[in-house]
N, CA, C and O of each residue as an XYZ file, in Angstrom:
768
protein
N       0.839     -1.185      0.000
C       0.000      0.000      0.000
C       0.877      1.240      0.000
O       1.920      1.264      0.655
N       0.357      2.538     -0.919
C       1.236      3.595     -0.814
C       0.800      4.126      0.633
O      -0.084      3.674      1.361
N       1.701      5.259      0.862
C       1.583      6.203      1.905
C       1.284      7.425      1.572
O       1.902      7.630      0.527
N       0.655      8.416      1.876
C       0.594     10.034      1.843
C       0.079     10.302      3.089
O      -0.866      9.923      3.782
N       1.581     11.570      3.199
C       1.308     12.049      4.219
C       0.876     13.487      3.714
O       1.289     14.024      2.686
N      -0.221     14.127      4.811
C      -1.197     15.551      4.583
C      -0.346     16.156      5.976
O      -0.339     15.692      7.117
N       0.215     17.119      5.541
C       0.298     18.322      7.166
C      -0.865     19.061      6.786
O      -1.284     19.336      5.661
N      -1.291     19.318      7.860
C      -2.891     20.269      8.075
C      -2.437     21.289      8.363
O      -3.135     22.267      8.096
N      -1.335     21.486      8.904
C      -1.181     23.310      8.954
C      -0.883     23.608      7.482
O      -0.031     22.967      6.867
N      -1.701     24.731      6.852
C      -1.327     25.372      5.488
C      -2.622     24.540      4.592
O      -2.969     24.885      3.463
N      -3.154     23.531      5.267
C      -3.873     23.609      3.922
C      -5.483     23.794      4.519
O      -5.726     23.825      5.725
N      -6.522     23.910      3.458
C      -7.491     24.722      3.716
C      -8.970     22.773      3.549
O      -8.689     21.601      3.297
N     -10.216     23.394      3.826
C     -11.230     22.633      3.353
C     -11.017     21.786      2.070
O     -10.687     20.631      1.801
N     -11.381     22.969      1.379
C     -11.174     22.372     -0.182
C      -9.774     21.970     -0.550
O      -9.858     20.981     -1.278
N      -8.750     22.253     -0.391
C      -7.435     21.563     -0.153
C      -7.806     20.234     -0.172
O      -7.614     19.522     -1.158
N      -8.280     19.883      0.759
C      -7.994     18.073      2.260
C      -8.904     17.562      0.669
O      -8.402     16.829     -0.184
N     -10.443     18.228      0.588
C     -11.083     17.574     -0.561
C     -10.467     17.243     -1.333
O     -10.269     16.034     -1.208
N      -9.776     17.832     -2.526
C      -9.577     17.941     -3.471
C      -8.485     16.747     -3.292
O      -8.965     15.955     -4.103
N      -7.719     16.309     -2.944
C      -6.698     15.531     -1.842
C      -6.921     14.385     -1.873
O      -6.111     13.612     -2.385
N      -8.579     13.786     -1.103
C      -8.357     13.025     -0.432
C      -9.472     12.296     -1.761
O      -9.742     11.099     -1.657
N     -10.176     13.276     -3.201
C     -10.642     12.625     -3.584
C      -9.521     11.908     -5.038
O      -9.793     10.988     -5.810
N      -8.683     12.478     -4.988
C      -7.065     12.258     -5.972
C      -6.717     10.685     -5.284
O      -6.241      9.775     -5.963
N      -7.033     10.558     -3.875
C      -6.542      8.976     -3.373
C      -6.940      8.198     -4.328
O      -7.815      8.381     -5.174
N      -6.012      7.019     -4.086
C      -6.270      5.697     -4.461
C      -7.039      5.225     -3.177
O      -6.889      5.567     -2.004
N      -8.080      4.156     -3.870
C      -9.438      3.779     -2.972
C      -8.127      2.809     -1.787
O      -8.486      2.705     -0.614
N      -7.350      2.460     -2.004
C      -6.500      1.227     -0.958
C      -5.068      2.300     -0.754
O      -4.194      2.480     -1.602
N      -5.142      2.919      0.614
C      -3.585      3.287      0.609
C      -3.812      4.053      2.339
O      -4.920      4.096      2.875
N      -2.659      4.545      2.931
C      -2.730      4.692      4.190
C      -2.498      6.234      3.964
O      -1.969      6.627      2.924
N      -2.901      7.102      4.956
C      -3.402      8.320      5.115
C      -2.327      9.043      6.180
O      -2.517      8.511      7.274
N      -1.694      9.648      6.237
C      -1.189      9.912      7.718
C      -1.526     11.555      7.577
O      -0.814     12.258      6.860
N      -2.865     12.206      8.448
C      -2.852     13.500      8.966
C      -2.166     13.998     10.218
O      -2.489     13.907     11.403
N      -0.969     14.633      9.525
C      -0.024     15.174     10.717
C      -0.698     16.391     11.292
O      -1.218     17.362     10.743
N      -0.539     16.059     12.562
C      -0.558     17.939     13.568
C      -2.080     18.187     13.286
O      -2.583     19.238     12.887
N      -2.729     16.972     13.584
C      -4.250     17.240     13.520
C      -4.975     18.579     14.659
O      -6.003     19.255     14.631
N      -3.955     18.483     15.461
C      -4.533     19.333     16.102
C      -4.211     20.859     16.026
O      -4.530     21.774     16.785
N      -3.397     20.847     14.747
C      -2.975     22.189     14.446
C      -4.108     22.465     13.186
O      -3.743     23.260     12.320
N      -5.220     21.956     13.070
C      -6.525     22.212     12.144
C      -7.493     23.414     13.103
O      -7.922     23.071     14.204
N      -7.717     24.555     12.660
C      -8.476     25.647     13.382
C      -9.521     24.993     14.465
O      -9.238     24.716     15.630
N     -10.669     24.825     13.888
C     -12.012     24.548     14.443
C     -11.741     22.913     15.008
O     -12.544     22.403     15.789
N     -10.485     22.145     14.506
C     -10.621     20.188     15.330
C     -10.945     20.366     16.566
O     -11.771     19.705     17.197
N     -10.261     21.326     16.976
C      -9.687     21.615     18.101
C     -10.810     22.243     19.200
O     -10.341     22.222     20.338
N     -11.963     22.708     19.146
C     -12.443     23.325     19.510
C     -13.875     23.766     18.627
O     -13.785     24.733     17.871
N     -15.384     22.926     18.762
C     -16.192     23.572     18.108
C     -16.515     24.548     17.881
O     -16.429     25.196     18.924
N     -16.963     25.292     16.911
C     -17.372     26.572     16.711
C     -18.778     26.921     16.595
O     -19.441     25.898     16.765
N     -19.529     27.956     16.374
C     -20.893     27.954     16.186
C     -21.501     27.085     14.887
O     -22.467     26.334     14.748
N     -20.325     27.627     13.918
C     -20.500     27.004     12.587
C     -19.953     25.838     11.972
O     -19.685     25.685     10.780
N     -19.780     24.828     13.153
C     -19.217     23.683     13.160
C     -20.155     22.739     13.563
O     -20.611     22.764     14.706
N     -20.533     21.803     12.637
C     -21.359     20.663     12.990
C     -20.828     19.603     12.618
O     -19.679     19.692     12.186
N     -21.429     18.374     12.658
C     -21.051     16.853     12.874
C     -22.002     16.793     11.956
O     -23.143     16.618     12.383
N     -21.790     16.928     10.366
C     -22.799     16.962      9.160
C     -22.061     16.380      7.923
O     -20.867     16.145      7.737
N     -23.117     16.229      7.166
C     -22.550     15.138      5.505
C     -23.028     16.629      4.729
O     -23.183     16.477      3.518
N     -23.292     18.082      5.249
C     -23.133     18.687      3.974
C     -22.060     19.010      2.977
O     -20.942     18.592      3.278
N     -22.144     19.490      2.159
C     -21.314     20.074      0.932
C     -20.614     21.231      1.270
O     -21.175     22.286      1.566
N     -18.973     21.014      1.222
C     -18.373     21.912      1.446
C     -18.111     23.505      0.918
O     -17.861     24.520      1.568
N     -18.298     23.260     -0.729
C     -18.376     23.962     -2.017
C     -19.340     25.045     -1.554
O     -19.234     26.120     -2.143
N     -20.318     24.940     -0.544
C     -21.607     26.062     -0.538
C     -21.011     27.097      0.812
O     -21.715     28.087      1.014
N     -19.887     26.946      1.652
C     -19.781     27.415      2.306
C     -18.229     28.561      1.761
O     -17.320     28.201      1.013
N     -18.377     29.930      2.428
C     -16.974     30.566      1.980
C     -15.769     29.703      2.347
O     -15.791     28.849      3.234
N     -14.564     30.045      1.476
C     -13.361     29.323      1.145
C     -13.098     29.759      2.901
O     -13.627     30.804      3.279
N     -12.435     29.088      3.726
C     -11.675     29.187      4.478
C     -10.439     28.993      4.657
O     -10.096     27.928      4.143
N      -9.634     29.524      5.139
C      -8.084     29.545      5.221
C      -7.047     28.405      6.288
O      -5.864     28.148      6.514
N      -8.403     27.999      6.696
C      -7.670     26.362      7.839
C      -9.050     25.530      7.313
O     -10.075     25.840      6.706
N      -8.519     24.374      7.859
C      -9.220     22.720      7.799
C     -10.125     23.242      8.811
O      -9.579     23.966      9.642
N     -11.387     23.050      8.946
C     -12.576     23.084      9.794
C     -13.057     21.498     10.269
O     -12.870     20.525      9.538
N     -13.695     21.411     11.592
C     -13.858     20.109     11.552
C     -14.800     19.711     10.804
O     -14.861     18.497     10.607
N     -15.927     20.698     10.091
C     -16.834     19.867      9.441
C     -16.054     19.512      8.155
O     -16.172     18.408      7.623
N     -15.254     20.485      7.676
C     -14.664     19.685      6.290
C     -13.675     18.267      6.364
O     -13.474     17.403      5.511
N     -13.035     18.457      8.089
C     -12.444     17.261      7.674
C     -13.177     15.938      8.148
O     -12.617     14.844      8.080
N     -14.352     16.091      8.590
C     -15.370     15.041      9.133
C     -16.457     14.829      7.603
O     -17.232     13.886      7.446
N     -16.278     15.760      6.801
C     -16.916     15.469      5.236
C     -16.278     14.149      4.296
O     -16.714     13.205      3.637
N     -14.509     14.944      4.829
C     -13.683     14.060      3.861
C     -13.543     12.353      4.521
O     -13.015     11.369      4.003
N     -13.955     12.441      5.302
C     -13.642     11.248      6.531
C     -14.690     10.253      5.958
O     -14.601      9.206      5.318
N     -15.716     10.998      6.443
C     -17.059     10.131      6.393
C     -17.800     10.328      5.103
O     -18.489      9.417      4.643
N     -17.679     11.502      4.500
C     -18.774     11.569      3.559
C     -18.812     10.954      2.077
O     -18.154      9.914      2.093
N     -19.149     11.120      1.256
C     -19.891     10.027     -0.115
C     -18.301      9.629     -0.282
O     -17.930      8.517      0.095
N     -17.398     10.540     -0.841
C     -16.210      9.770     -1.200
C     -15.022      9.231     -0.358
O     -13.853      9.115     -0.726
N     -15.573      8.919      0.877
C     -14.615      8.470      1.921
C     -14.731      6.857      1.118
O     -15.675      6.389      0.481
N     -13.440      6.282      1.423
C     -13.115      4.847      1.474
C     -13.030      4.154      2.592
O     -12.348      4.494      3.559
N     -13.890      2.893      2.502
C     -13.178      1.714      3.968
C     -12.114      0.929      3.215
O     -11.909     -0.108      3.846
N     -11.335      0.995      2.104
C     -10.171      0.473      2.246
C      -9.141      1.359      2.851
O      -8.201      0.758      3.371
N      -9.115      2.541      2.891
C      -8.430      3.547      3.895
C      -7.878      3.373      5.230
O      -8.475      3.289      6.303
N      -6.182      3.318      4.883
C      -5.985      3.336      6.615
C      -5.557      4.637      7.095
O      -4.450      5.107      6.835
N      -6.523      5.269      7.861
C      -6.513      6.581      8.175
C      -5.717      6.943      9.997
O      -6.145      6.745     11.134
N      -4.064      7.704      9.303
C      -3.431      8.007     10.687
C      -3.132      8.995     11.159
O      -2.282      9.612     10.517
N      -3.646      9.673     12.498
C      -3.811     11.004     12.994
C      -2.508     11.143     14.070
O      -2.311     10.321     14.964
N      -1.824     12.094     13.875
C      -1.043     12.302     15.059
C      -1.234     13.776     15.789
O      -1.807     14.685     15.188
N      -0.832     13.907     16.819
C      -1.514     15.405     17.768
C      -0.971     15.101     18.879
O      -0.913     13.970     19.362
N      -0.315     16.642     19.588
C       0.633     16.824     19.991
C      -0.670     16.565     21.457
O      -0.265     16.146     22.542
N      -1.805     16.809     21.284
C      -2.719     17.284     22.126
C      -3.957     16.609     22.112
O      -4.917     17.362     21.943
N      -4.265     15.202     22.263
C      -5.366     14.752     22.240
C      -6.755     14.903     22.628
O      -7.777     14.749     21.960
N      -6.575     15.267     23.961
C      -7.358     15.729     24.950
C      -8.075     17.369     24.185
O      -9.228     17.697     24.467
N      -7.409     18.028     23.466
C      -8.340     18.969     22.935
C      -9.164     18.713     21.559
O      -9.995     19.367     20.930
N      -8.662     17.700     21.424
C      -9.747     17.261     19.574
C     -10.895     17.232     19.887
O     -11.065     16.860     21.048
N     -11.905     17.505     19.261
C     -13.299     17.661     19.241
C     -13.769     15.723     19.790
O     -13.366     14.641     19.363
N     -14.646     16.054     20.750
C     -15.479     14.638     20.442
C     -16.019     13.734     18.917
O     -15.993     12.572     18.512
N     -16.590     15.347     18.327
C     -16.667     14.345     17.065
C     -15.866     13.795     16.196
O     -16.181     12.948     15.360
N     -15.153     14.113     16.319
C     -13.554     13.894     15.393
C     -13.290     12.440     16.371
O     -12.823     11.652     15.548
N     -13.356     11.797     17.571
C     -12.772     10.877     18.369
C     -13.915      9.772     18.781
O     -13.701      8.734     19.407
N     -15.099     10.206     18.316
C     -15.388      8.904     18.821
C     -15.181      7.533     18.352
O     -14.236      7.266     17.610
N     -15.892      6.785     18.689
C     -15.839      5.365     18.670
C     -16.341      5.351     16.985
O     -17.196      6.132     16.570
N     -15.690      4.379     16.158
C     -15.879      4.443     14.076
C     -15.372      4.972     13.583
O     -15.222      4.514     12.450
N     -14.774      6.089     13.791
C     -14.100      7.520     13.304
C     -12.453      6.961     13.812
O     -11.631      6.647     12.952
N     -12.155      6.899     15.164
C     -11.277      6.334     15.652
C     -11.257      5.120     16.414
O     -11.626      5.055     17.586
N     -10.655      3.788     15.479
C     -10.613      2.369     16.112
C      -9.693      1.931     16.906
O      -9.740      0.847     17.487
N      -8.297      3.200     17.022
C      -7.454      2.579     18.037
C      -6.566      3.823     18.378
O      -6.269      4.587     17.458
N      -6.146      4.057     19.597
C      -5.654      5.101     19.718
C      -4.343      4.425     21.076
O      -4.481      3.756     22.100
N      -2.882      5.173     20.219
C      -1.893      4.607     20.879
C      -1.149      6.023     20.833
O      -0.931      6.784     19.890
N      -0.779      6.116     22.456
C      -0.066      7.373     23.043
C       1.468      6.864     22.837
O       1.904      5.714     22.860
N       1.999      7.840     22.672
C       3.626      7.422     22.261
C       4.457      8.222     23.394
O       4.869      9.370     23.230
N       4.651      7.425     24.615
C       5.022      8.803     25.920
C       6.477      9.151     25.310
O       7.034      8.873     24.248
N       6.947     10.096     26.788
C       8.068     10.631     27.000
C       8.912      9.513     27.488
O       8.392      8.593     28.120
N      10.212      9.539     27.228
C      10.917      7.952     27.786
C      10.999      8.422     29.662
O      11.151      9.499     30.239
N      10.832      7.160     30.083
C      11.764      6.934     31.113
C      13.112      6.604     31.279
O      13.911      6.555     30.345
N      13.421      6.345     32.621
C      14.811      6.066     32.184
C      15.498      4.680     31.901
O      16.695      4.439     31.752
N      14.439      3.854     31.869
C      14.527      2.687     31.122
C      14.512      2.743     29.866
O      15.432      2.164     29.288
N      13.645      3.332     29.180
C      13.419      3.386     27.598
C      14.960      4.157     27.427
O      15.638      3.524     26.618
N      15.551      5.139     27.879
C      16.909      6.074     27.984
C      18.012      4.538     28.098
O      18.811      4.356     27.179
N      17.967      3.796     28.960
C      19.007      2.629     28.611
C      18.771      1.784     27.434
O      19.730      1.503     26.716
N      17.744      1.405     27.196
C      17.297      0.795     26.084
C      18.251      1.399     24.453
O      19.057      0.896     23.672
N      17.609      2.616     24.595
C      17.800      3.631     23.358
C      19.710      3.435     23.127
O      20.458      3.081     22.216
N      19.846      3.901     24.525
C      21.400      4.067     24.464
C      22.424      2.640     23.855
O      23.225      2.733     22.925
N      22.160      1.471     24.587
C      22.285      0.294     24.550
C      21.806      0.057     22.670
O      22.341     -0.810     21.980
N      20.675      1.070     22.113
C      20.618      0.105     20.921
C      21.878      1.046     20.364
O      22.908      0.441     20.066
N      21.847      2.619     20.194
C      22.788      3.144     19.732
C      24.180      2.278     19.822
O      24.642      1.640     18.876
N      24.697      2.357     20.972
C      26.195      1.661     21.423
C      26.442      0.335     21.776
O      27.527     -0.123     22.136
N      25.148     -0.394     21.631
C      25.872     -1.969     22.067
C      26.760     -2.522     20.997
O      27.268     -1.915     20.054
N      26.855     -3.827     21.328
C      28.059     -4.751     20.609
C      27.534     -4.107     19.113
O      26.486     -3.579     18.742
N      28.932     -4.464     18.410
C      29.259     -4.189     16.980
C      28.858     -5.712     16.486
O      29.593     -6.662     16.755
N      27.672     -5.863     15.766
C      27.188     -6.957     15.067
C      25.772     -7.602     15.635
O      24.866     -8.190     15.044
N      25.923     -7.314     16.778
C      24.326     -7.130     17.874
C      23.490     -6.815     16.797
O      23.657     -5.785     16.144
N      22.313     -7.886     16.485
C      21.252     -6.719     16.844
C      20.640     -6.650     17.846
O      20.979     -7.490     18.679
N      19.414     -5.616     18.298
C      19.515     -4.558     19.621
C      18.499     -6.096     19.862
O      18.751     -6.320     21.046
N      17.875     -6.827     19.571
C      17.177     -7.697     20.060
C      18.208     -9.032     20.904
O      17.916     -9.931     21.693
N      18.936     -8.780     20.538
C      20.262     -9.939     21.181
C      21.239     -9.232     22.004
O      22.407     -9.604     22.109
N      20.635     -7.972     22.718
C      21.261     -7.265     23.482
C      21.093     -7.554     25.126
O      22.039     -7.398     25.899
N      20.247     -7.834     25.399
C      19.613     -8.385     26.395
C      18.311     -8.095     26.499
O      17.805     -7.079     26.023
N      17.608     -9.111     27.227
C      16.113     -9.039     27.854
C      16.028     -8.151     28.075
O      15.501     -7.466     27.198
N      16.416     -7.485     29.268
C      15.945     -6.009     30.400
C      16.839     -5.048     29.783
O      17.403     -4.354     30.628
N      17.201     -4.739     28.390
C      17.464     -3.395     28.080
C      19.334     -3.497     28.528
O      20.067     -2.516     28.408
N      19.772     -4.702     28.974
C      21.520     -4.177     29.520
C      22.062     -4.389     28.079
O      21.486     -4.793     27.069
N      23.414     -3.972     28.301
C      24.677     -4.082     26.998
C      25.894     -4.621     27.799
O      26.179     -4.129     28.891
N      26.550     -5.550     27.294
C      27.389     -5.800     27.236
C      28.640     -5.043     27.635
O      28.707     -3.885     27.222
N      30.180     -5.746     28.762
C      31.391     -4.740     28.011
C      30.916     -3.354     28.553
O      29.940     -3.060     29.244
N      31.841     -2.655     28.058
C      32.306     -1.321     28.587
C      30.962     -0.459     27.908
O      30.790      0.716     28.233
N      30.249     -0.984     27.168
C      28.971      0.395     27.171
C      27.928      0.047     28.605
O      27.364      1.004     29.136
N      27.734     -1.312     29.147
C      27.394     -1.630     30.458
C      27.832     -0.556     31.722
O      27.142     -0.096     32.631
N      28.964     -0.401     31.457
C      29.587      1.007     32.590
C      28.806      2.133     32.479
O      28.218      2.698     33.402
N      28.825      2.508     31.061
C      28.567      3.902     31.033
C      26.658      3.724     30.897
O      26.201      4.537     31.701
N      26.076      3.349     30.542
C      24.356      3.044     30.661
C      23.833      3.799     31.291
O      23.066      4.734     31.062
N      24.565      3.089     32.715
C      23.644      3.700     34.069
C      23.962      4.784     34.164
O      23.267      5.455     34.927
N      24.852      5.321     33.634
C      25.492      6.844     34.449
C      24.858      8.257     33.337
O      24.673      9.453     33.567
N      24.629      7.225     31.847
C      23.742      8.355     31.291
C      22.286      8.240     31.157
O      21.765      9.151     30.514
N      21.370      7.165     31.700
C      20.115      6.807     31.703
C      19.981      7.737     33.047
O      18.837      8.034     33.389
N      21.150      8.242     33.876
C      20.773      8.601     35.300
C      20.470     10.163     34.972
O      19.659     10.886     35.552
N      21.355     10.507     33.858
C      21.531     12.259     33.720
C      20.200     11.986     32.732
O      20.266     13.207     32.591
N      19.635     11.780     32.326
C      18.788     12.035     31.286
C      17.198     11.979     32.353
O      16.914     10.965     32.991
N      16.292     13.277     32.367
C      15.549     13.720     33.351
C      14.365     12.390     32.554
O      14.228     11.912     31.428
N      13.714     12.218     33.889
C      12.645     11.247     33.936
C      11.261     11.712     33.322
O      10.731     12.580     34.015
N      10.590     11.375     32.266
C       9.400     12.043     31.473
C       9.862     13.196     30.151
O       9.307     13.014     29.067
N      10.394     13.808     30.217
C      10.501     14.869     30.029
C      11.355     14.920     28.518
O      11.183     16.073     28.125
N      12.020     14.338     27.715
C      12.259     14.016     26.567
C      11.413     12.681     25.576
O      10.851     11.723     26.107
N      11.491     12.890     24.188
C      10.694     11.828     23.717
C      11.875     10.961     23.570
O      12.991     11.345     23.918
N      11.592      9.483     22.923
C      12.972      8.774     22.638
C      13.546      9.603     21.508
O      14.713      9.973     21.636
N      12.744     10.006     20.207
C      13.623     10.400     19.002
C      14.680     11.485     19.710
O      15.864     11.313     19.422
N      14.301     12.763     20.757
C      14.915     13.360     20.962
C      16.384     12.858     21.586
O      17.469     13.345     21.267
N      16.199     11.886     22.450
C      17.289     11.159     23.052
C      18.129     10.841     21.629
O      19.236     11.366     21.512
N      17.689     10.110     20.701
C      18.186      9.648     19.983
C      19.106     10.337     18.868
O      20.137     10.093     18.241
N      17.964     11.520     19.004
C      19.227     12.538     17.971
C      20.173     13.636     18.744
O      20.676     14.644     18.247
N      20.290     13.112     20.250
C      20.970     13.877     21.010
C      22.353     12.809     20.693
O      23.420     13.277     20.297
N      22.135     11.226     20.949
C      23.251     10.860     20.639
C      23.912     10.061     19.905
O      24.750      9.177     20.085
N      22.918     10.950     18.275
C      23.814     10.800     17.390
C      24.873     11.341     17.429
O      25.965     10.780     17.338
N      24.623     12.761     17.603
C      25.392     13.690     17.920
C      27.321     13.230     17.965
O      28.267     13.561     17.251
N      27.212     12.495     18.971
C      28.453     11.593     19.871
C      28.528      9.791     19.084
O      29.065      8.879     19.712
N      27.963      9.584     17.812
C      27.877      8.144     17.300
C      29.126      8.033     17.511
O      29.220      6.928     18.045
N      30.706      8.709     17.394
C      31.615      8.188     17.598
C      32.615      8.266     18.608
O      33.696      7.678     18.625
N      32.036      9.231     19.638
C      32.327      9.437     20.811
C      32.229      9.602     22.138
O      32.433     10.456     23.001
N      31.609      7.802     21.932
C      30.440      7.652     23.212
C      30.585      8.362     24.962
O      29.581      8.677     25.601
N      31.882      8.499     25.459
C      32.187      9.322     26.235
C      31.775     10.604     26.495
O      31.653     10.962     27.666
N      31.494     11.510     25.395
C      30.465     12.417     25.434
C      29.378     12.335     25.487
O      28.913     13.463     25.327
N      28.528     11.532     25.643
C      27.541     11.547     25.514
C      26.724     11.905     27.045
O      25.692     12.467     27.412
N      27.976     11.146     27.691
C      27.692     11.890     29.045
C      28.074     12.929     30.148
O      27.577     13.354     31.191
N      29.255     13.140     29.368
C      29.652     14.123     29.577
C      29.286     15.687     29.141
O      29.934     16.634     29.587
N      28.037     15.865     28.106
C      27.504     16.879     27.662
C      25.849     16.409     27.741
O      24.948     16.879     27.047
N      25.724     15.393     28.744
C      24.300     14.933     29.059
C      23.441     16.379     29.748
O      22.366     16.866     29.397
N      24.190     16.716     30.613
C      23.126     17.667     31.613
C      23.208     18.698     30.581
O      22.081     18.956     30.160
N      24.376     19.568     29.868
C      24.148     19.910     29.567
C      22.827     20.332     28.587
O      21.969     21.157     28.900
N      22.877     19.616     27.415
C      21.769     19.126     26.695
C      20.637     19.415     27.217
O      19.896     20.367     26.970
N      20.508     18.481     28.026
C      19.161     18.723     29.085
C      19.227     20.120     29.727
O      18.157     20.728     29.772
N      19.849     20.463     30.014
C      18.905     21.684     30.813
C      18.492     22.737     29.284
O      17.514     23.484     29.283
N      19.217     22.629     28.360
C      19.244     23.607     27.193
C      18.029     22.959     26.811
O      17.282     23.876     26.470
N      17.278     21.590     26.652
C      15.994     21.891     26.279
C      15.009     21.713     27.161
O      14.128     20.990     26.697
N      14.786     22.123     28.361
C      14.033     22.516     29.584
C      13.710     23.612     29.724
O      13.087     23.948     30.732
């Protein structure tokens, strides 16, 4: 199946339409920064949970939820469609946009702990020929990256980074794993 991905910031109603009726009936959908759509976020007076026609209303300059609940559900929506929403902010999307048919599964992607922080590190730096699945059960490494683990899973603050961020903190150091903890706090407090 192909992929297309839609960012919703920048594009308008008739945009998403025009868009989503160009799909192929079988392919996966990914709407980024759904919650960066004007009205998802927050009903408006002139926001309903409706199958009308978008074309009769003035052009607007953001995605509205009724247009993107048109393109979703209405005449030219597909059920071969795998439709994927990401949002920085769940808790503010409209009910109608979330209920139950509309959305069949919803998976939160947290902030690491400092387990997921050994994990990450351990896949970056373990053994040379490892893969990270033959690294160990509980997230340890092997050898001299075993030393250093604990001491940068310890500097790396609890909640408060995602993994990618960890991860492109130490790329940074791919060849100089010693830094990595040694410019750990730093790092961290610079994005706090």
């Amino acid at each position: 199946m192909d992929i297309y991905v839609v960012s919703i910031p920048g594009a308008n109603d008739q945009m998403l339409k025009n868009l989503f009726s160009e799909l192929p009936d079988r392919c996966v959908v990914l709407l980024e920064d759904i919650d960066a759509a004007g009205s998802v976020c927050s009903r408006g007076s002139s926001s309903e949970d409706s199958e009308s026609d978008t074309d009769t209303r003035p052009q607007t300059k953001e995605v509205t939820l009724s247009g993107l609940l048109n393109v979703l559900d209405g005449v030219a929506s597909q059920e071969d469609r795998v439709l994927v929403m990401t949002t920085n902010h769940p808790k503010k999307l409209d009910q109608a946009l979330t209920r139950p048919g509309r959305i069949d599964k919803e998976v939160e992607f947290r902030l690491a702990d400092r387990g997921m922080a050994r994990e990450i590190y351990c896949f970056m730096f373990g053994q040379p020929g490892k893969k990270p699945a033959q690294v160990s059960q509980h997230g340890g490494c092997d050898g001299e990256v075993e030393r250093r683990v604990d001491e940068f899973a310890a500097k790396v603050p609890e909640s408060k980074f995602s993994p990618a961020e960890i991860m492109s903190y130490l790329l940074l150091y791919r060849n100089r794993t010693a830094a990595t903890i040694e410019n750990c706090d730093k790092w961290a407090n610079s994005l706090l």
